[in-house]
C-alpha angles and dihedrals in degrees: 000000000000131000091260085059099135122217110232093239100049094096161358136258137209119151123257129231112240085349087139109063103131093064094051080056099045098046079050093053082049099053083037095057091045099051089047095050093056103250081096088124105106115103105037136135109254117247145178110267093247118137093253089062088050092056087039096069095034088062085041084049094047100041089049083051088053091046097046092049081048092046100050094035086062101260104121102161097054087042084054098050096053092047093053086052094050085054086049081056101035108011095188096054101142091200096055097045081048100059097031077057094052088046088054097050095049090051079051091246092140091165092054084040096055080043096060106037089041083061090044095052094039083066101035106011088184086071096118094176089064096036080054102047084043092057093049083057092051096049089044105054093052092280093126096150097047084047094061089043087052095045088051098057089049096049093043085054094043110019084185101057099112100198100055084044098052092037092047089049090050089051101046087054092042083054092056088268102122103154093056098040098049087048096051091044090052083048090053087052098055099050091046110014096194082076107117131216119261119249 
């Protein structure tokens, strides 16, 4: 165990409101990487294979690419506005309800943000940014428990994602399981040692 290993009884846990911003961001550079490299196809409406629903996805494709170079250059509203267009055109886009999700939880709109990644996940349930960004709701608005159902299932799926690790460690202590929880945020801080210690 390293250095930053944590004795269970060093300190307390409660959990923290919008404590968890870098990995919303991060989960947003991600979609934004994939839609930009071109394997941005998961989460739409199925269609014929006519040319009109050709043209149909490439404009889907195109406006998510404009909202997403809104969205990470600051200009949310406008970011906002063509994602909400791309769901007028493909309602079950799993890319568009994410990030009008992530928009949501950072305004603090939690209802309109479990809206929106429950969308998301009803049309690709791999989608680990959303089930994330889900779980930090959850924790945030008194669901412990589902959060930590929801934080399992992430960190099962991707062992190194540093934030679901370290969320679902302080969870686990906060829930009286110390042993777990200390191990799992020591894990967090290995794989991303800015992490910082609970408490």
């Amino acid at each position: 165990m390293s250095d930053t290993a944590l004795a269970s009884s060093s300190f307390s846990v409660a959990p923290r409101r919008r404590s968890s911003r870098r990995p919303l961001i991060i989960g947003l550079a991600v979609v934004a990487v994939a839609l930009l490299a071109g394997s941005f196809f998961i989460g739409r409406s199925s269609g014929g294979s006519t040319a009109g629903s050709a043209a149909s996805s490439n404009n889907v494709d195109e406006l998510l690419a404009s909202g997403l170079q809104l969205h990470l250059s600051g200009q949310v509203p406008q970011a906002k506005a063509v994602y909400e267009r791309v769901l007028s055109i493909d309602p079950e886009n799993a890319y568009a309800n994410y990030n009008l999700g992530e928009i949501a939880q950072v305004a603090g709109d939690d209802a309109t943000a479990l809206s929106h990644y429950d969308r998301a996940l009803a049309t690709d349930p791999t989608l680990l940014s959303a089930m994330y960004n889900r779980a930090l709701v959850l924790r945030d608005t008194g669901d412990p428990g589902q959060a930590t159902v929801e934080l399992r299932k992430v960190v099962a799926a991707d062992p190194s994602n540093a934030g679901a690790a370290y969320n679902l460690g302080v969870l686990l202590i906060a829930g009286g399981d110390a042993v777990n929880g200390v191990a799992l945020v020591n894990h967090a801080i290995e794989l991303d040692p800015s992490i910082k210690r609970p408490g």
